[in-house]
C-alpha positions in Angstrom: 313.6 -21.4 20.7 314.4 -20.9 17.1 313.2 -22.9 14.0 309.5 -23.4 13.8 306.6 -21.6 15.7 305.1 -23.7 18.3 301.5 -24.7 17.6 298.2 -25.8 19.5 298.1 -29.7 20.0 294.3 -29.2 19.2 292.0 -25.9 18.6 289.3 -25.8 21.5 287.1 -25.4 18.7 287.6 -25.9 15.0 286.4 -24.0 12.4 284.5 -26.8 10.8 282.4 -27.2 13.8 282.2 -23.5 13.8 280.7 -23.2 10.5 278.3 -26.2 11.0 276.8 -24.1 14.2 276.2 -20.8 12.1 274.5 -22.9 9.1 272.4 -24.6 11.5 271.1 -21.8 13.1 270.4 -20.1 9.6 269.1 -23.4 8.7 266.4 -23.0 11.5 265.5 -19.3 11.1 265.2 -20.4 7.6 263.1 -23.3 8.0 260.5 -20.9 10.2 260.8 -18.1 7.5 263.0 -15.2 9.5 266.2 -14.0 8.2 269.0 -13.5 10.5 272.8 -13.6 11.1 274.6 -15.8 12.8 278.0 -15.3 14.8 280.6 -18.1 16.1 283.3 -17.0 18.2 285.4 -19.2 20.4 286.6 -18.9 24.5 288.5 -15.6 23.9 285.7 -14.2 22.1 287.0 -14.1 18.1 285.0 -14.8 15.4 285.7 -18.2 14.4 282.3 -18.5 11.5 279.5 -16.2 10.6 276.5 -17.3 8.3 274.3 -13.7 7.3 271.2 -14.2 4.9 271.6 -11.9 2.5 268.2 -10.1 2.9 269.0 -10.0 6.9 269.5 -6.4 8.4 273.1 -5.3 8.3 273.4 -5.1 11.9 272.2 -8.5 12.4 276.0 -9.5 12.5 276.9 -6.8 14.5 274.0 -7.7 17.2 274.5 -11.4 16.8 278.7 -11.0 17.6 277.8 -9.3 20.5 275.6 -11.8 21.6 278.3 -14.8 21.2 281.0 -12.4 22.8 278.9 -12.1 25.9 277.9 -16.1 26.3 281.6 -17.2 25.4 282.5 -14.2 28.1 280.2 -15.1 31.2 279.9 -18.9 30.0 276.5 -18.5 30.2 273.4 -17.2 27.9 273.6 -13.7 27.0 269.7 -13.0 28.3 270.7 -15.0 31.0 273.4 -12.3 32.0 270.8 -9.8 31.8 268.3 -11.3 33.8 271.1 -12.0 36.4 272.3 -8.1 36.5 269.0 -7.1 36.7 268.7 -4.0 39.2 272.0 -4.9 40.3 274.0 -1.1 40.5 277.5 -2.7 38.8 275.5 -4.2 35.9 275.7 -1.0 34.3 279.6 -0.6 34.7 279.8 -3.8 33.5 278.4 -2.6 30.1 280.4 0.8 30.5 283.5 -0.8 30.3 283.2 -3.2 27.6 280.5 -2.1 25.0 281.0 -5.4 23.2 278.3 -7.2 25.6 274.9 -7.2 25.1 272.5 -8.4 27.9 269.5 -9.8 25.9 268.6 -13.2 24.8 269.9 -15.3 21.8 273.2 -16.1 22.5 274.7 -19.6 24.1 277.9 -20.8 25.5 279.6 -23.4 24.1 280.9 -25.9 26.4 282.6 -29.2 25.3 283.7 -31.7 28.2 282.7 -29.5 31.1 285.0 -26.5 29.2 283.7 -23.2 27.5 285.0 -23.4 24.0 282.8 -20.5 22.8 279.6 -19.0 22.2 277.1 -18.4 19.3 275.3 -16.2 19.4 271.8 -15.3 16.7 269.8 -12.2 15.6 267.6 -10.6 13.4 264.3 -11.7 14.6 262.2 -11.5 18.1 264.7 -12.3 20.7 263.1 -15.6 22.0 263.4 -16.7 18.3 266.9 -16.1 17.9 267.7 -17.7 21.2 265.6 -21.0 20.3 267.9 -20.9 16.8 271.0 -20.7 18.7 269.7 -23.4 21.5 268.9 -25.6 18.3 271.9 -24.7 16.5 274.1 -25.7 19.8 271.2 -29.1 20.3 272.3 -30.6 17.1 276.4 -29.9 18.1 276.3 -31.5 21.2 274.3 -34.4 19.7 276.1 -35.0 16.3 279.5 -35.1 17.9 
């Protein structure tokens, strides 16, 4: 094939709808007065957005990517994962041989007609609190769409 570079007939998810899930889970933490970061990535696990207050931790992106990379992974919430590999012996390879995952709670898949499109995932306060920003953030996509 010569000429132009074939192209995707439609992005499994776009990077407005991207963006619009990292404010809104900022926009939560916000509204309940913690600072965090929040990371978009889609199915193969690339960042698609990322929202950071400014006077969040520095590793709040780092923790938050790690969390989205692990829901748009296992299509499932990252604490979830963790729960599930729970004194199961291969849970520890699993994290041995790709240190991008991270087993603990605020991160969500994203799933959009029955497919995984992605995961967000949120950090920088208690764990429970960044999964109920993420849950909220991924509420309002589902519903607004």
């Amino acid at each position: 094939m010569t000429g132009q570079a074939a192209r995707r007939a439609e992005p499994a998810l776009d990077d407005d709808a991207a963006a619009l899930l990292a404010a809104k889970a900022v926009e939560l933490a916000k509204a309940s007065g913690l600072r965090v970061a929040a990371v978009v990535v889609d199915a193969a696990g690339q960042v698609v957005a990322v929202r950071r207050q400014a006077d969040s931790y520095p590793t709040t992106y780092h923790i938050a990517l790690a969390k989205a990379f692990t829901s748009a992974n296992f299509g499932r919430e990252s604490g979830e994962m963790g729960r599930l590999l729970a004194g199961v012996e291969r849970g520890i390879h699993i994290t041995q041989a790709d240190d991008r995952l991270l087993f603990i709670d605020g991160g969500c898949a994203l799933v959009r007609d029955g497919v995984l499109v992605g995961g967000i995932g949120v950090s920088g306060a208690s764990a429970d609190e960044d999964l109920a920003c993420a849950r909220g953030a991924v509420e309002h996509w589902v519903t607004s769409r």
